[in-house]
Backbone of each chain as nested JSON, in Angstrom:
{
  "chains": [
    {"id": "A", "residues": [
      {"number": 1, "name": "UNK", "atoms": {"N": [0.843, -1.194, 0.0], "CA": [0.0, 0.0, 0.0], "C": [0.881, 1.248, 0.0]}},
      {"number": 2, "name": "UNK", "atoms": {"N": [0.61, 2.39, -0.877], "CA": [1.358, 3.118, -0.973], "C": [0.683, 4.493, -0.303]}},
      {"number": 3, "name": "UNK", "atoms": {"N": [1.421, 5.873, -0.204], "CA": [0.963, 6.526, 0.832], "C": [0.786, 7.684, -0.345]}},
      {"number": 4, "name": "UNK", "atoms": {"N": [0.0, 8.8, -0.611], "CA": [-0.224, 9.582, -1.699], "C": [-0.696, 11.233, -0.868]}},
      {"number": 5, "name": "UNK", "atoms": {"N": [-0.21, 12.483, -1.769], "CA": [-0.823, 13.415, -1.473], "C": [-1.304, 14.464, -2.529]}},
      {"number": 6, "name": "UNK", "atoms": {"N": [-2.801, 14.607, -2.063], "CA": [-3.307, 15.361, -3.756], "C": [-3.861, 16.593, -3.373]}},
      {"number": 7, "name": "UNK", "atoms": {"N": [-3.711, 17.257, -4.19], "CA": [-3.844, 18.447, -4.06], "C": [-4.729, 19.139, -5.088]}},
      {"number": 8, "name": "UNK", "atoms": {"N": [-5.889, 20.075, -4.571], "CA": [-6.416, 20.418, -5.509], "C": [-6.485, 22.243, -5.361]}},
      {"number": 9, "name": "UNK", "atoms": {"N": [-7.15, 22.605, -6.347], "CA": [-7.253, 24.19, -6.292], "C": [-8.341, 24.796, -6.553]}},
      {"number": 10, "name": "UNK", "atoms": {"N": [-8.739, 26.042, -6.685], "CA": [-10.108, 26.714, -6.928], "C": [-11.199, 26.735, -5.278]}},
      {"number": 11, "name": "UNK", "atoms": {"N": [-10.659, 25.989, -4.509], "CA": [-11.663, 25.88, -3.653], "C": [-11.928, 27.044, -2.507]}},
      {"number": 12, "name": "UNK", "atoms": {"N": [-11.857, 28.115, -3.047], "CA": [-11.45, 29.77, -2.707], "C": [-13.341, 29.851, -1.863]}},
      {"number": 13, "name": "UNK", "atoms": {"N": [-13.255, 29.979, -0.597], "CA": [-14.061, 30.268, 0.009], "C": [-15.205, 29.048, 0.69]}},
      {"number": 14, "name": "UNK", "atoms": {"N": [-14.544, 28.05, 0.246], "CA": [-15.143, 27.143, 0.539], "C": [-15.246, 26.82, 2.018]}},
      {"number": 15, "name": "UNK", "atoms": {"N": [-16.413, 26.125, 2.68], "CA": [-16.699, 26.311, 4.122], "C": [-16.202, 24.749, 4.947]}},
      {"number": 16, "name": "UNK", "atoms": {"N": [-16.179, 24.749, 6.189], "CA": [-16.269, 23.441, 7.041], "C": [-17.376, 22.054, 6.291]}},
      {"number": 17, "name": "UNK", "atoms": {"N": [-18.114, 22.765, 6.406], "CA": [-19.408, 21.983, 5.844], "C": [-18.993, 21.286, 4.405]}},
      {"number": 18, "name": "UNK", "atoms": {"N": [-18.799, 22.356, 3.823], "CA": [-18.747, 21.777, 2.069], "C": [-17.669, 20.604, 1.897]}},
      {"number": 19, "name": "UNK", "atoms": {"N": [-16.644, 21.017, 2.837], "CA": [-15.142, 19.984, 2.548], "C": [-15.579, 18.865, 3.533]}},
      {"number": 20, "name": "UNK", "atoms": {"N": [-16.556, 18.656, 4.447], "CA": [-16.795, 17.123, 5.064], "C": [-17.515, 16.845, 4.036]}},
      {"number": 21, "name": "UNK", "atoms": {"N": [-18.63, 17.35, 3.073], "CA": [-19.977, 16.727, 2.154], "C": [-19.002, 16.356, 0.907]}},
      {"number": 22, "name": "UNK", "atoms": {"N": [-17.553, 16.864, 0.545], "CA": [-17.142, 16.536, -0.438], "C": [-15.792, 15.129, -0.26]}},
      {"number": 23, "name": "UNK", "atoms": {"N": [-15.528, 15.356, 1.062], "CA": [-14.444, 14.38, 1.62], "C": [-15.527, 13.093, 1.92]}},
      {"number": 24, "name": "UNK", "atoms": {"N": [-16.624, 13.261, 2.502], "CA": [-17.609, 12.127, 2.21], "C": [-18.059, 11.728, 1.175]}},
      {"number": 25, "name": "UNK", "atoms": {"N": [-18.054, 12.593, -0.038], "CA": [-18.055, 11.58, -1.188], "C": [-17.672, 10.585, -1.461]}},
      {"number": 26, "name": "UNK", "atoms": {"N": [-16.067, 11.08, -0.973], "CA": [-14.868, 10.062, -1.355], "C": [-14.899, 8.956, -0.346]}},
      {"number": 27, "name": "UNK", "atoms": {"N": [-15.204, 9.667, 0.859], "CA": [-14.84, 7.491, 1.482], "C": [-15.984, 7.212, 0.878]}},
      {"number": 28, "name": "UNK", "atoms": {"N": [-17.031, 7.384, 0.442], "CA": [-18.452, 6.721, 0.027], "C": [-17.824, 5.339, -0.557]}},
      {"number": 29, "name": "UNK", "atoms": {"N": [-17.04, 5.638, -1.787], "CA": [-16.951, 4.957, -2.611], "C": [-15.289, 4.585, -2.588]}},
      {"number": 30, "name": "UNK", "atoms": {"N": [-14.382, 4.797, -1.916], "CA": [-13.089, 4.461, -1.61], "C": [-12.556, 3.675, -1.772]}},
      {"number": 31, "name": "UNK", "atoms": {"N": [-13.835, 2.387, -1.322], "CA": [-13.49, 0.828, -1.129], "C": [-13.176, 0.426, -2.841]}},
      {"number": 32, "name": "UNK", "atoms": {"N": [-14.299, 0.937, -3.17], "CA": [-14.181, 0.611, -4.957], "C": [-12.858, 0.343, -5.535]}},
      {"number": 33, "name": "UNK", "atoms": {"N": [-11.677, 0.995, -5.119], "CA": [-10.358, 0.878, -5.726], "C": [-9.901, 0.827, -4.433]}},
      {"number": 34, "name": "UNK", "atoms": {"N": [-10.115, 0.636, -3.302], "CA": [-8.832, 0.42, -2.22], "C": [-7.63, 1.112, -2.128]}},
      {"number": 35, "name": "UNK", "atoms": {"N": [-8.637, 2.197, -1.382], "CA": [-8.044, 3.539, -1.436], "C": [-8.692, 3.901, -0.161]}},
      {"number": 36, "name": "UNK", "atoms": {"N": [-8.154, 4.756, 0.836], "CA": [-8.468, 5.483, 1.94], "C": [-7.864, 6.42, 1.924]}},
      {"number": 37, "name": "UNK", "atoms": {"N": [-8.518, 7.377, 2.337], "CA": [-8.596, 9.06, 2.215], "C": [-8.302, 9.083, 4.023]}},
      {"number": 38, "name": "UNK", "atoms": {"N": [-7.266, 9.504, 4.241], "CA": [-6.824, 9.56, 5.83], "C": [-7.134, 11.044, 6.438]}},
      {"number": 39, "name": "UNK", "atoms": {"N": [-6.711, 12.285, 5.267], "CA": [-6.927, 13.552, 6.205], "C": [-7.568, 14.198, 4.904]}},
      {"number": 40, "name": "UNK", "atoms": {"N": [-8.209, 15.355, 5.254], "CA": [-8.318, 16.142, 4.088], "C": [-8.02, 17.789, 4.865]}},
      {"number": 41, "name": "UNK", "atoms": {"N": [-7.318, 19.01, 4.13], "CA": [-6.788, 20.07, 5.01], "C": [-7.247, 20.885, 3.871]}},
      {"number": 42, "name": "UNK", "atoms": {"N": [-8.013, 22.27, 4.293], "CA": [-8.7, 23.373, 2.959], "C": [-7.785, 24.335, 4.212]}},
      {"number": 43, "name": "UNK", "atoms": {"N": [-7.273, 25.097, 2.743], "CA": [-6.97, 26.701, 3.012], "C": [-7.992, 27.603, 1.928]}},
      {"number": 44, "name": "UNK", "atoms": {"N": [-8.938, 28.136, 2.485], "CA": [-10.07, 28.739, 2.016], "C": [-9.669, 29.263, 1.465]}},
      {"number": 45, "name": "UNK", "atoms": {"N": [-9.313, 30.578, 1.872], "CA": [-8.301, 32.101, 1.399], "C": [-7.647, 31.871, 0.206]}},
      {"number": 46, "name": "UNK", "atoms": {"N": [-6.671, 30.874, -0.083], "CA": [-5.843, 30.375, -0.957], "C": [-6.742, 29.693, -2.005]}},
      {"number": 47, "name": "UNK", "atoms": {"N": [-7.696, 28.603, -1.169], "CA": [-8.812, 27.945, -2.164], "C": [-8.017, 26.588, -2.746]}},
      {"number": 48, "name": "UNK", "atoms": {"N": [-6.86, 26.202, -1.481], "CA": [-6.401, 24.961, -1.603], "C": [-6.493, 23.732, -1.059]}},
      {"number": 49, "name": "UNK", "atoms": {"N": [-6.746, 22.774, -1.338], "CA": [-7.407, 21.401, -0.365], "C": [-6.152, 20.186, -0.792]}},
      {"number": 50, "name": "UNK", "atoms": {"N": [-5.604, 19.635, 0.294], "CA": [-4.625, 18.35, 0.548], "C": [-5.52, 17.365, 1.1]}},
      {"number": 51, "name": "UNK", "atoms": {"N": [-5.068, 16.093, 0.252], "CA": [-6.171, 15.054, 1.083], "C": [-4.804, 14.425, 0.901]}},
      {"number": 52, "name": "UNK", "atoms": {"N": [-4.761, 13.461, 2.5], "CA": [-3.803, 11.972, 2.475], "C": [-4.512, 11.381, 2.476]}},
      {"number": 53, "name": "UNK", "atoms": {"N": [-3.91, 9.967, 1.463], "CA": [-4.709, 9.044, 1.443], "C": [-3.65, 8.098, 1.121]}},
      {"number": 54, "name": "UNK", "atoms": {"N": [-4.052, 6.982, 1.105], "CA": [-3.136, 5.458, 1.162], "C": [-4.107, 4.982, -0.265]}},
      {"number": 55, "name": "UNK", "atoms": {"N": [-3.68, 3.617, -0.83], "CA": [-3.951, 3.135, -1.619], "C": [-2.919, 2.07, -3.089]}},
      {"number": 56, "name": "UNK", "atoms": {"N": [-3.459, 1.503, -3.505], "CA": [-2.771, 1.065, -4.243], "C": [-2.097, 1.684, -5.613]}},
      {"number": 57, "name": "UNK", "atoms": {"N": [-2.526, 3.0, -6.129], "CA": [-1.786, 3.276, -7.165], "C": [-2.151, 4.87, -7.179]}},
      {"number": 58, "name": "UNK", "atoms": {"N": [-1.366, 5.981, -7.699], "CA": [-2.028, 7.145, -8.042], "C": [-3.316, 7.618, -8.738]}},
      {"number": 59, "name": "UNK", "atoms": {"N": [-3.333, 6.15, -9.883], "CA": [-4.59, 6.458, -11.002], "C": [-5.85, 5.97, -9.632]}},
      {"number": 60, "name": "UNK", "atoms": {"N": [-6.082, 5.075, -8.564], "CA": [-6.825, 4.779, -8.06], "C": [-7.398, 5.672, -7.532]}},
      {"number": 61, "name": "UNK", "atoms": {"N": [-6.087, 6.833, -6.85], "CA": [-6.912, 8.023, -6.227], "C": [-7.126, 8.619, -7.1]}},
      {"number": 62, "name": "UNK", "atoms": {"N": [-7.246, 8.975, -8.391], "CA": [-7.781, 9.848, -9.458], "C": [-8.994, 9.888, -9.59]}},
      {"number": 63, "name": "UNK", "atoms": {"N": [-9.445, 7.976, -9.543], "CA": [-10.776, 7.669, -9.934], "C": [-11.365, 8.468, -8.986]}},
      {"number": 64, "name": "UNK", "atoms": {"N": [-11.375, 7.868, -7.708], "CA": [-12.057, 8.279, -6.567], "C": [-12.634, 9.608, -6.762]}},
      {"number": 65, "name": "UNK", "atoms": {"N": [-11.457, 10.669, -6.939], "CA": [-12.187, 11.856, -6.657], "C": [-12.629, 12.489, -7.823]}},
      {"number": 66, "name": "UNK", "atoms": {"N": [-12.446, 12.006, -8.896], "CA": [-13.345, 11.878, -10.395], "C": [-14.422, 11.7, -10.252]}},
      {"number": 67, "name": "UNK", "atoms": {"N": [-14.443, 10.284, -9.996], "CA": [-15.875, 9.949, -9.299], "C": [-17.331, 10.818, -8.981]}},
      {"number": 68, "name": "UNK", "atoms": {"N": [-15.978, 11.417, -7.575], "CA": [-16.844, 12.017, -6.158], "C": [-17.14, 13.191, -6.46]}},
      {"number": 69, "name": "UNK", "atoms": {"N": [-16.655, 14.116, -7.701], "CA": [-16.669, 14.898, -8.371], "C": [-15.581, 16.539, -8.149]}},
      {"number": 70, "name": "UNK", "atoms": {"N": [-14.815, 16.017, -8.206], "CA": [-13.169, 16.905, -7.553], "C": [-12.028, 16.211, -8.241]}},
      {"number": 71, "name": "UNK", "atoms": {"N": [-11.884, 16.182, -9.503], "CA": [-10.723, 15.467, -10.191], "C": [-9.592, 16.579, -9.629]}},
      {"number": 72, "name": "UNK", "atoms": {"N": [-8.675, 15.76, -9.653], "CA": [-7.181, 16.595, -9.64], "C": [-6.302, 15.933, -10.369]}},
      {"number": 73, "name": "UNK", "atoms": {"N": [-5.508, 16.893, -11.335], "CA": [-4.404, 15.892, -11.851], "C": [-2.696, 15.985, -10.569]}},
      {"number": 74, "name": "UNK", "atoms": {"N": [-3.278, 16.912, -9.599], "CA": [-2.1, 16.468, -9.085], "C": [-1.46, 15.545, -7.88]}},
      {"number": 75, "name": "UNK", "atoms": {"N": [-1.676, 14.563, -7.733], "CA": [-1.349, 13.258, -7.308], "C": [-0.034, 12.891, -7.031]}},
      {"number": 76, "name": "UNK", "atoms": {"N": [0.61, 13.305, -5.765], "CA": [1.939, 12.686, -5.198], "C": [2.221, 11.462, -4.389]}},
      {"number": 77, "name": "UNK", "atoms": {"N": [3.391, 10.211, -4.911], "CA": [3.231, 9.308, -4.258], "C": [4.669, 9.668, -3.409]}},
      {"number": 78, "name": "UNK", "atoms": {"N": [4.372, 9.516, -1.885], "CA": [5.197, 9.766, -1.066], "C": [5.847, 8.682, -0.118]}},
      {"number": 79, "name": "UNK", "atoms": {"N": [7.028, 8.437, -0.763], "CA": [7.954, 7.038, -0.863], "C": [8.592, 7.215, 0.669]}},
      {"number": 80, "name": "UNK", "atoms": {"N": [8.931, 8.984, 1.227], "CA": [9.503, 9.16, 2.379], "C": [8.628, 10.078, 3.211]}},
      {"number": 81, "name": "UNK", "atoms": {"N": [8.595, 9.274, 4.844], "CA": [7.992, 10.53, 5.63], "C": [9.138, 10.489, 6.529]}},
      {"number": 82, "name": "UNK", "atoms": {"N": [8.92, 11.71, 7.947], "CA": [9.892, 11.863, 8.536], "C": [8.586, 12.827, 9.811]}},
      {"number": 83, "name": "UNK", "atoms": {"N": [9.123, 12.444, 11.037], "CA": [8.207, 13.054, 11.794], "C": [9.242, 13.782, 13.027]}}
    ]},
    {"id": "B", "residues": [
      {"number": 1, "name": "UNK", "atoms": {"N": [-3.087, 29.155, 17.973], "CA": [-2.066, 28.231, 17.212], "C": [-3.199, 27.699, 15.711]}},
      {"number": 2, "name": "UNK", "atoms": {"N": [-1.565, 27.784, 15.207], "CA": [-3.034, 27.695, 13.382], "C": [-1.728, 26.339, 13.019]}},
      {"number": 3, "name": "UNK", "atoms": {"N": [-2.313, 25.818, 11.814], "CA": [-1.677, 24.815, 11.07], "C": [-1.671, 25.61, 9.905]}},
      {"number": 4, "name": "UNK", "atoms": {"N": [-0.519, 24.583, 9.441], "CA": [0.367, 25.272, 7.975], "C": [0.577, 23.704, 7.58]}},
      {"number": 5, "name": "UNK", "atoms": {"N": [0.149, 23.929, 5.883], "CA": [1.156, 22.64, 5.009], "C": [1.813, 23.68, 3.983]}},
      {"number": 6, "name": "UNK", "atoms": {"N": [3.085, 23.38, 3.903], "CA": [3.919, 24.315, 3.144], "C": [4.433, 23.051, 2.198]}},
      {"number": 7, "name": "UNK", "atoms": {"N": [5.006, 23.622, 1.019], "CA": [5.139, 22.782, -0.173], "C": [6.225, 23.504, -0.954]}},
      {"number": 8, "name": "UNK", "atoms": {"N": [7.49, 22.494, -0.754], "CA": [8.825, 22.956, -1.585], "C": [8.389, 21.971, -3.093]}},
      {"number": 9, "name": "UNK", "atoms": {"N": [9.38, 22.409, -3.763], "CA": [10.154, 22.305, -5.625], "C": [11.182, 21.429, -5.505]}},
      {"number": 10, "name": "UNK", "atoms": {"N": [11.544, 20.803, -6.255], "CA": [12.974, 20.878, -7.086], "C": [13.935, 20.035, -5.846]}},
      {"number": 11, "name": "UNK", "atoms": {"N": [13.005, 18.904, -5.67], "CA": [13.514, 17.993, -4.37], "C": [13.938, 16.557, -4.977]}},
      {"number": 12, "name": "UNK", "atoms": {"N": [13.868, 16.869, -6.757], "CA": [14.112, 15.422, -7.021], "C": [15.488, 14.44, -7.21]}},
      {"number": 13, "name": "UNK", "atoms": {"N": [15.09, 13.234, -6.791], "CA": [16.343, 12.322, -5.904], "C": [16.57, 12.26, -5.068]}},
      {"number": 14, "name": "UNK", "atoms": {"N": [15.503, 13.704, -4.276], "CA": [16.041, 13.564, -2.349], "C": [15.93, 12.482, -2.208]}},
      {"number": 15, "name": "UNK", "atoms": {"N": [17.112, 11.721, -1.189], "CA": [17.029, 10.476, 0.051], "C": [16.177, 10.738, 1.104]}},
      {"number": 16, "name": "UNK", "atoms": {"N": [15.696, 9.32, 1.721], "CA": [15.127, 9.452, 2.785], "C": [15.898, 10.704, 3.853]}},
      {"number": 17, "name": "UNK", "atoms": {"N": [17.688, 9.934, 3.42], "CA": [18.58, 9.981, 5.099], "C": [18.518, 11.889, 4.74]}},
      {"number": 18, "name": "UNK", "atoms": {"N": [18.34, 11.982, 3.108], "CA": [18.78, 14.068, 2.932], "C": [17.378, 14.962, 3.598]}},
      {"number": 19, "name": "UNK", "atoms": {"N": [16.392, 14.251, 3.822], "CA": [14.803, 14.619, 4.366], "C": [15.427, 14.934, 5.434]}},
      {"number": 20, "name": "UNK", "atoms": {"N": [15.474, 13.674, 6.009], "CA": [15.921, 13.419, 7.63], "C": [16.895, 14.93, 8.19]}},
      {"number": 21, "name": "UNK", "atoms": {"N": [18.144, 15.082, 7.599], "CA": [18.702, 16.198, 7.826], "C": [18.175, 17.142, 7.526]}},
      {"number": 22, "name": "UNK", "atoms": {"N": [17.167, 17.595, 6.515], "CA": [16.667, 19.09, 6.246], "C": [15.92, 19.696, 7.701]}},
      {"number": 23, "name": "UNK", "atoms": {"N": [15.097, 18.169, 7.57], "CA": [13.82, 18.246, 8.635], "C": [14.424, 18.853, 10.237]}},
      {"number": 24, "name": "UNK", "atoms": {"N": [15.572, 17.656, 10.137], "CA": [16.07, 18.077, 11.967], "C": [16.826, 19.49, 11.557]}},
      {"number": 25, "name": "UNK", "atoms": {"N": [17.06, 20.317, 10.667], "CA": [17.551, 21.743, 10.71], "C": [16.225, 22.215, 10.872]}},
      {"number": 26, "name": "UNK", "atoms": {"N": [15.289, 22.027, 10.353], "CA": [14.288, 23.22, 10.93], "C": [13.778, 22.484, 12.583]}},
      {"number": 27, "name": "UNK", "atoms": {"N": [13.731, 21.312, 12.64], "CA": [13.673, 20.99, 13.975], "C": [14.507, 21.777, 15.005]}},
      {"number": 28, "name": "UNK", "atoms": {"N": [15.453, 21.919, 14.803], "CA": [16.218, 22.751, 15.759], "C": [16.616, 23.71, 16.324]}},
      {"number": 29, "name": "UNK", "atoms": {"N": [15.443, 24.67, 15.289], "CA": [15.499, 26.085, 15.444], "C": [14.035, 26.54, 15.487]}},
      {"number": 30, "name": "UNK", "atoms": {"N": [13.052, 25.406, 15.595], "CA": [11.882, 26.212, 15.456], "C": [11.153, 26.279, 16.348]}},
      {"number": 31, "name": "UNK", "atoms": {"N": [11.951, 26.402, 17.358], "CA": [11.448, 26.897, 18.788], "C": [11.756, 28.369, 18.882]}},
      {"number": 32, "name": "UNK", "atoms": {"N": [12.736, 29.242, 18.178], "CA": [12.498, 30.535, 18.041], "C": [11.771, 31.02, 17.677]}},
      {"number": 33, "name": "UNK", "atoms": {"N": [10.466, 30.457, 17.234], "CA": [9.586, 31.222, 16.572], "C": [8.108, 30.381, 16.99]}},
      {"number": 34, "name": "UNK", "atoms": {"N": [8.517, 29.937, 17.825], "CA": [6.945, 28.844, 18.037], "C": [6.616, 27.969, 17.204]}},
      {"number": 35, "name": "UNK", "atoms": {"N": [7.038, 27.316, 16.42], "CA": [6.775, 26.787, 15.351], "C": [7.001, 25.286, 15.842]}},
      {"number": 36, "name": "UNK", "atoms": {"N": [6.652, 24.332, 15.266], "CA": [6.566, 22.821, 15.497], "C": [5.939, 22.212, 13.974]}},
      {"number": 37, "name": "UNK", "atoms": {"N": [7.091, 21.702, 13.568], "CA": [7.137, 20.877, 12.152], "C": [6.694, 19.197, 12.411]}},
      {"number": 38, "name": "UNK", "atoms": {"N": [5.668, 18.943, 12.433], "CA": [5.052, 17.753, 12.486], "C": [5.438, 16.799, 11.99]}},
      {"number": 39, "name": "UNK", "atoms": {"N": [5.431, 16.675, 10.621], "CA": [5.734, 15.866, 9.593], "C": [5.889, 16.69, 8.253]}},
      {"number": 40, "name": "UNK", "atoms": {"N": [6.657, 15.501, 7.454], "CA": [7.274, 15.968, 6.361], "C": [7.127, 14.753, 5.519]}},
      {"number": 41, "name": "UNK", "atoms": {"N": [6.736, 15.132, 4.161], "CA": [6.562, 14.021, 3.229], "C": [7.069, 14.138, 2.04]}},
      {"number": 42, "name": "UNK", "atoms": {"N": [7.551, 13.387, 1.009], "CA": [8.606, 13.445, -0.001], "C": [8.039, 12.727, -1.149]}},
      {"number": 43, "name": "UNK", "atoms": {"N": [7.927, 13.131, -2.272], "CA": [7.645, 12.765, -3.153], "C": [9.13, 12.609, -4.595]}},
      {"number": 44, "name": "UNK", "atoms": {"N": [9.986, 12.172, -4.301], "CA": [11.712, 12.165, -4.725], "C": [11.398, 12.596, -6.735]}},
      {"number": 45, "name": "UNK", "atoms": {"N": [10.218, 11.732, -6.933], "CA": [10.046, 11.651, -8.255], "C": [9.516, 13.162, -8.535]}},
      {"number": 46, "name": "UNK", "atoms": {"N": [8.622, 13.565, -8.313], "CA": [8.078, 14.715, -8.783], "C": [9.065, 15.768, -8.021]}},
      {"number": 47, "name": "UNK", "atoms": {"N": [10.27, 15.439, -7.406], "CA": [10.459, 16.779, -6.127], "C": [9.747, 17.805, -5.324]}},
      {"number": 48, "name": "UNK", "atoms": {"N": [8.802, 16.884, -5.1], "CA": [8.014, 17.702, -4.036], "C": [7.875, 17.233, -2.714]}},
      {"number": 49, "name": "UNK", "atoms": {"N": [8.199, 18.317, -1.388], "CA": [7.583, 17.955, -0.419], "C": [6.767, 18.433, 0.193]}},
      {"number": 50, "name": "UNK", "atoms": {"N": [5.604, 17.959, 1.313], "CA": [4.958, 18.877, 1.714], "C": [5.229, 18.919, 3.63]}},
      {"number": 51, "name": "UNK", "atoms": {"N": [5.186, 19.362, 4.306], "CA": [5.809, 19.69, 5.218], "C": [4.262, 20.118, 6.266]}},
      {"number": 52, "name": "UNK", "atoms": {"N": [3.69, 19.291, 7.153], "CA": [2.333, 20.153, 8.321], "C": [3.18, 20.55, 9.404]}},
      {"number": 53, "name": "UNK", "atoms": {"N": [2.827, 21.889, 9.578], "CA": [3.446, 22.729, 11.061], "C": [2.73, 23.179, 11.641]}},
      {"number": 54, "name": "UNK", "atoms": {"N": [2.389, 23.075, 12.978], "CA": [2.042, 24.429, 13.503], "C": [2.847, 25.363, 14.054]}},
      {"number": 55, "name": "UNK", "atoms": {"N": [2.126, 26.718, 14.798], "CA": [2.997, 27.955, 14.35], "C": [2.357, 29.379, 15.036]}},
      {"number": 56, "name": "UNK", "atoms": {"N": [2.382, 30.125, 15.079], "CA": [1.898, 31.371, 15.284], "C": [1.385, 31.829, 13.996]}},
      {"number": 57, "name": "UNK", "atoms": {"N": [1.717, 31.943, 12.871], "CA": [2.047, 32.542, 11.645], "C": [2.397, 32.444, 10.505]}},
      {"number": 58, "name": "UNK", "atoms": {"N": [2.195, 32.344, 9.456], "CA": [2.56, 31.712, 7.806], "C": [4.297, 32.206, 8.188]}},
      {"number": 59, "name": "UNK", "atoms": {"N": [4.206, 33.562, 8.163], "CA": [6.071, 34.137, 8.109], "C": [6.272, 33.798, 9.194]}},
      {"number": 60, "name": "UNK", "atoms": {"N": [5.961, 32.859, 10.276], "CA": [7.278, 32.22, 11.233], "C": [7.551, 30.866, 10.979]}},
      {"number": 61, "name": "UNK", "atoms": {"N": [6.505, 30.192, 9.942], "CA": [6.923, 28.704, 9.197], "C": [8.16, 29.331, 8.056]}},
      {"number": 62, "name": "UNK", "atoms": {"N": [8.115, 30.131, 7.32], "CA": [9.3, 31.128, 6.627], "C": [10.01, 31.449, 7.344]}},
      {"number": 63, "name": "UNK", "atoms": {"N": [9.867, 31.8, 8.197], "CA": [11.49, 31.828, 8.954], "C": [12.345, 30.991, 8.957]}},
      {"number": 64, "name": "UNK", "atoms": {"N": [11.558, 30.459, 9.65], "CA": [12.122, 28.798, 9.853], "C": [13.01, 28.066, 8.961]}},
      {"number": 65, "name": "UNK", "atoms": {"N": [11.9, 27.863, 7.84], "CA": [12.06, 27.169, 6.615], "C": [13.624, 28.013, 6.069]}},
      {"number": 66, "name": "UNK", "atoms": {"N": [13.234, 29.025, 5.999], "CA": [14.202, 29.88, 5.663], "C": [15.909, 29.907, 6.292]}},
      {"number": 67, "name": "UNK", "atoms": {"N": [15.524, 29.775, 7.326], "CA": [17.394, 29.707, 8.289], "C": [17.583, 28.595, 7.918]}},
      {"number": 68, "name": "UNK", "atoms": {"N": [16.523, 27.188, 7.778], "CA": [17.404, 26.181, 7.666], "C": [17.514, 25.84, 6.144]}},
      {"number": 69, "name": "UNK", "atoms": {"N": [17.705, 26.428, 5.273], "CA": [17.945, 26.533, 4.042], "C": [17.056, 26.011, 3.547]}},
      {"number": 70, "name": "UNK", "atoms": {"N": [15.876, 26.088, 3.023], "CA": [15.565, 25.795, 2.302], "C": [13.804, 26.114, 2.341]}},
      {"number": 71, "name": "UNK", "atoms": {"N": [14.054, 27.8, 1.73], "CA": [12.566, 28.891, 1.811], "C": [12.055, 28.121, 0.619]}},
      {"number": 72, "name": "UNK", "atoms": {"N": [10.451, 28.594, 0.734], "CA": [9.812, 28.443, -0.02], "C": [8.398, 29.742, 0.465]}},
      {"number": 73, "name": "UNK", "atoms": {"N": [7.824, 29.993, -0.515], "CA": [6.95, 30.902, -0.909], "C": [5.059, 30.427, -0.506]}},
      {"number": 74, "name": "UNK", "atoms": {"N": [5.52, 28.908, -0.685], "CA": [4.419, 28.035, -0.329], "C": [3.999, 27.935, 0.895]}},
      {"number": 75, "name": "UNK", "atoms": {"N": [3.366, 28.543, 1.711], "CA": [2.858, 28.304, 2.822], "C": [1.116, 28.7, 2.839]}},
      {"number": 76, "name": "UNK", "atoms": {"N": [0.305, 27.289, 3.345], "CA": [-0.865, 27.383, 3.386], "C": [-1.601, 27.454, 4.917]}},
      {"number": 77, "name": "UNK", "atoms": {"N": [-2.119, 27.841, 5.256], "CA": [-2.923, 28.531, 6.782], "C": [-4.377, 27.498, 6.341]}},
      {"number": 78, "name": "UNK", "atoms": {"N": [-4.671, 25.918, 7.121], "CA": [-5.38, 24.859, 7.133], "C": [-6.284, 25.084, 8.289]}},
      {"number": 79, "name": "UNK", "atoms": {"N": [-7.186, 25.817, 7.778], "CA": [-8.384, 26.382, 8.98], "C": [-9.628, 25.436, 9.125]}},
      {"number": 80, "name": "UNK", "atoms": {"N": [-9.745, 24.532, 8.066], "CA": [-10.729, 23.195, 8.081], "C": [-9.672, 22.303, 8.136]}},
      {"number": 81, "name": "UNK", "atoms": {"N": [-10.169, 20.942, 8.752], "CA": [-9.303, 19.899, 8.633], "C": [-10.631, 18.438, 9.016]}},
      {"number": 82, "name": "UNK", "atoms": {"N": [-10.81, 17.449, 7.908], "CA": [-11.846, 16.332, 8.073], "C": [-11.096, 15.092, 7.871]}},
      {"number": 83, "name": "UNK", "atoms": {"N": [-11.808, 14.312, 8.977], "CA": [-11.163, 12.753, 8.685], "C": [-11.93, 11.852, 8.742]}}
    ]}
  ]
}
């Protein structure tokens, strides 16, 4: 299982509310490709959203949030952490 | 106290062990500024990392980032956070 971080943009003003109804999209259907969505982090102001998530491949988390309706093409697989 | 994910460039080929040292330079100084670097994640292929802190302040994660070589412009202020 590999560990991934995606990042999306435009989400400029977006509220508490909207980013749980849209991060619940995604576990909705997660299982589908075996994929888990671990955190999701919005900077309103900026209108930027990071989701961690685990899973088996980058294209898996693509689907997901294709899907869920939040494509991003930018998808990092993160080989090193450090705490 | 606010959270920050900040996001460097041009990291590609970093090693685990070259993370490890960036990370403990801002570890070691970012008690001058209140700051506490959580985790750090590496993406070697794309050279990207993304880095969660908390902090007082976007410019005291720049500080930081900054003395221990290696500024970046990228700093996001994560005022929602869902899991």
């Amino acid at each position: 299982m590999a560990k991934f971080m995606d990042v999306h943009n435009g989400f400029v003003g977006v509220t508490a509310e909207q980013l749980r109804e849209a991060h619940d999209r995604d576990l909705a259907i997660e299982k589908d490709e075996g994929v888990h969505f671990e955190r999701a982090w919005l900077d309103p102001e900026a209108g930027k959203v990071f989701c961690l998530a685990t899973g088996p491949s980058k294209e898996a988390v693509m689907r997901i949030h294709e899907r869920a309706g939040h494509p991003t093409p930018e998808v990092y697989e993160l080989t090193v952490e450090v705490a």
